[in-house]
Backbone bond lengths (Angstrom), bond angles and torsions (degrees), N, CA, C in turn:
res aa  C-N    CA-C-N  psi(-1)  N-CA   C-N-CA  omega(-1)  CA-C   N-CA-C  phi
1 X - - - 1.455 - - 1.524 109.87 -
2 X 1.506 115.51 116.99 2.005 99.23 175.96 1.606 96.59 -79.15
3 X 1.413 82.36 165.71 1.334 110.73 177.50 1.447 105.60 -104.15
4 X 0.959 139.12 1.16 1.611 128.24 177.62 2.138 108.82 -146.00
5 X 0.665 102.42 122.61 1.969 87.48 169.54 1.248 120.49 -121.87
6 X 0.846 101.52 161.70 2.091 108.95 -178.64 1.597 82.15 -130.29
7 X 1.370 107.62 176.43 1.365 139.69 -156.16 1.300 110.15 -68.09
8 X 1.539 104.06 -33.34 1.484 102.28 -173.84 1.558 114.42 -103.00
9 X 1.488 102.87 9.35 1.957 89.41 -178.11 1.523 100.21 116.67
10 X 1.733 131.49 -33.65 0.827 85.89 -163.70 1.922 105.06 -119.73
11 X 1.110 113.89 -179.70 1.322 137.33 -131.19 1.805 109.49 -123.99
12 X 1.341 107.58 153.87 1.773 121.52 -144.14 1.784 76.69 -105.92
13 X 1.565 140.87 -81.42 0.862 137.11 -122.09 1.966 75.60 -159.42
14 X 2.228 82.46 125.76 1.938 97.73 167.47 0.883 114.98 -114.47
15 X 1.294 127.98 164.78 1.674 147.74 -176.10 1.713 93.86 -101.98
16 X 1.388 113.70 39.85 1.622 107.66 178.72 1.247 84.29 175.10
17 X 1.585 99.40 142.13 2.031 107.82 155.25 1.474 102.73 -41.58
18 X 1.389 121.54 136.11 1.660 132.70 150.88 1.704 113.29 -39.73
19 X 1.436 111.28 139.98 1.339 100.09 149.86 1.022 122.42 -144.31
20 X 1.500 115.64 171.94 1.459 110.39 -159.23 1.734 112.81 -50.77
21 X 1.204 117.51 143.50 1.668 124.60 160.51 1.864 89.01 91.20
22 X 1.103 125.77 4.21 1.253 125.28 160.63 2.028 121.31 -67.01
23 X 1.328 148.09 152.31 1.030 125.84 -173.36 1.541 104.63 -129.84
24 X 1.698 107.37 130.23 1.543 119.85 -159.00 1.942 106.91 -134.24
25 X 1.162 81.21 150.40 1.772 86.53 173.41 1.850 97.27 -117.12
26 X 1.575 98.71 126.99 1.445 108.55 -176.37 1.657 108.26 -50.04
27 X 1.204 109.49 136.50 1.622 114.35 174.37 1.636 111.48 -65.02
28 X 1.517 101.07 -24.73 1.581 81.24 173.89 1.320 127.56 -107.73
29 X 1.550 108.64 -27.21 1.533 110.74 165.91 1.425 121.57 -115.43
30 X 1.458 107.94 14.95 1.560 108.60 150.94 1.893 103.90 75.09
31 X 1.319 107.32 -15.31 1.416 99.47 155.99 1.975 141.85 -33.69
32 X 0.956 135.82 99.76 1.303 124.96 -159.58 2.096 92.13 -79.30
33 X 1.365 99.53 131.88 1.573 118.16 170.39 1.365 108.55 -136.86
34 X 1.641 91.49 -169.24 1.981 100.93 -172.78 1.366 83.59 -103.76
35 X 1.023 127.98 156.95 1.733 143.65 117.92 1.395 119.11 -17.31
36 X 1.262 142.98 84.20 1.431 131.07 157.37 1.370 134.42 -87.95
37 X 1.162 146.45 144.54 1.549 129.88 165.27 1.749 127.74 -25.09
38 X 1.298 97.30 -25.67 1.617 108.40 175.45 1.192 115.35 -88.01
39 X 1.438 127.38 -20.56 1.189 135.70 -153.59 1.658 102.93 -68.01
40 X 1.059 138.80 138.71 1.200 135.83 -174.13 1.598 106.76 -113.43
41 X 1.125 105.86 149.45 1.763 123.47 -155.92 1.884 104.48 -140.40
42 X 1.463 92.44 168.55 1.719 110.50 -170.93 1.269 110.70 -174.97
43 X 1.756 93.77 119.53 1.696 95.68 175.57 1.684 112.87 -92.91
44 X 1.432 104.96 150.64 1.607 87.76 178.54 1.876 79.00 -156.57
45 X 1.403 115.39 127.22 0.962 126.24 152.31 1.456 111.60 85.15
46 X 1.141 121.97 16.78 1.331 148.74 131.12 2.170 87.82 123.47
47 X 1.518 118.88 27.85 1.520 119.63 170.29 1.287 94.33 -117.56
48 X 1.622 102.56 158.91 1.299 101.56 174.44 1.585 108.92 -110.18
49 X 1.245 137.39 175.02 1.535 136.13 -178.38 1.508 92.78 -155.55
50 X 1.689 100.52 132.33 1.328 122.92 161.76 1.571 119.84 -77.84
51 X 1.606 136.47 -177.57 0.998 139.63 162.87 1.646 100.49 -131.90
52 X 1.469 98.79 166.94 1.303 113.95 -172.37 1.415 96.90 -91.95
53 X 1.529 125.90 -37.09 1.504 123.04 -172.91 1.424 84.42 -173.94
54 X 1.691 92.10 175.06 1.746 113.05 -160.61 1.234 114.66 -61.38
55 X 1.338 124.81 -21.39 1.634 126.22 -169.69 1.493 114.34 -80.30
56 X 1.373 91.66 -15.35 2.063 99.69 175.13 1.014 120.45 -90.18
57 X 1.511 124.83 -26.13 1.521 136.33 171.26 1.687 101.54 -31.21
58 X 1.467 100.09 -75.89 1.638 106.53 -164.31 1.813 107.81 -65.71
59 X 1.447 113.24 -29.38 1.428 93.50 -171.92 1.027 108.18 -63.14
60 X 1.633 134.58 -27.16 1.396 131.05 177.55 1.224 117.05 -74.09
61 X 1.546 129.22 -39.83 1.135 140.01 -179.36 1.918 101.93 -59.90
62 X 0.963 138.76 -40.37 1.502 154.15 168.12 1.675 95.87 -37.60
63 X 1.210 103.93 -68.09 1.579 125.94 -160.96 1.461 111.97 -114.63
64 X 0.915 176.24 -11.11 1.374 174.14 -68.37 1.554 102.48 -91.89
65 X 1.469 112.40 -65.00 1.194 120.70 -172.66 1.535 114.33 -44.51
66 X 1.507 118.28 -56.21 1.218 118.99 174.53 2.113 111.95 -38.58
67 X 1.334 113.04 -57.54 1.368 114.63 177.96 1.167 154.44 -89.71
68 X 2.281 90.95 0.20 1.202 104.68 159.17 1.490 128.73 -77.62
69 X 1.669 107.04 158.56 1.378 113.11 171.08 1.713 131.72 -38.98
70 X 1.398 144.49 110.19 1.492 111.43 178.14 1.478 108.76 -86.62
């Protein structure tokens, strides 16, 4: 079930690792993207959250709480 949606389907925080061709809005800048094999991911609190690219990984990883779902 997501916890967040944008217009097109896709989703803030999963109840499963992402996978590729899946559709996500970055946990930290809320950008909506695809899922790729590269795409780098983080579970925190038993959801998982994608990133849009490498520079978002750590700002969330820093802080989680601030960018997780409530």
């Amino acid at each position: 079930q997501p916890l967040a949606d944008s217009a097109d389907g896709a989703v803030k925080a999963f109840d499963h690792k992402p996978e590729p061709g899946e559709k996500a809005l970055c946990a930290v800048s809320d950008e909506p993207f695809t899922i790729t094999a590269e795409t780098k991911t983080a579970e925190y609190e038993g959801k998982w959250y994608a990133f849009c690219c490498d520079e978002c990984a750590p700002a969330f990883a820093a802080d989680p709480a601030q960018y997780a779902v409530q």
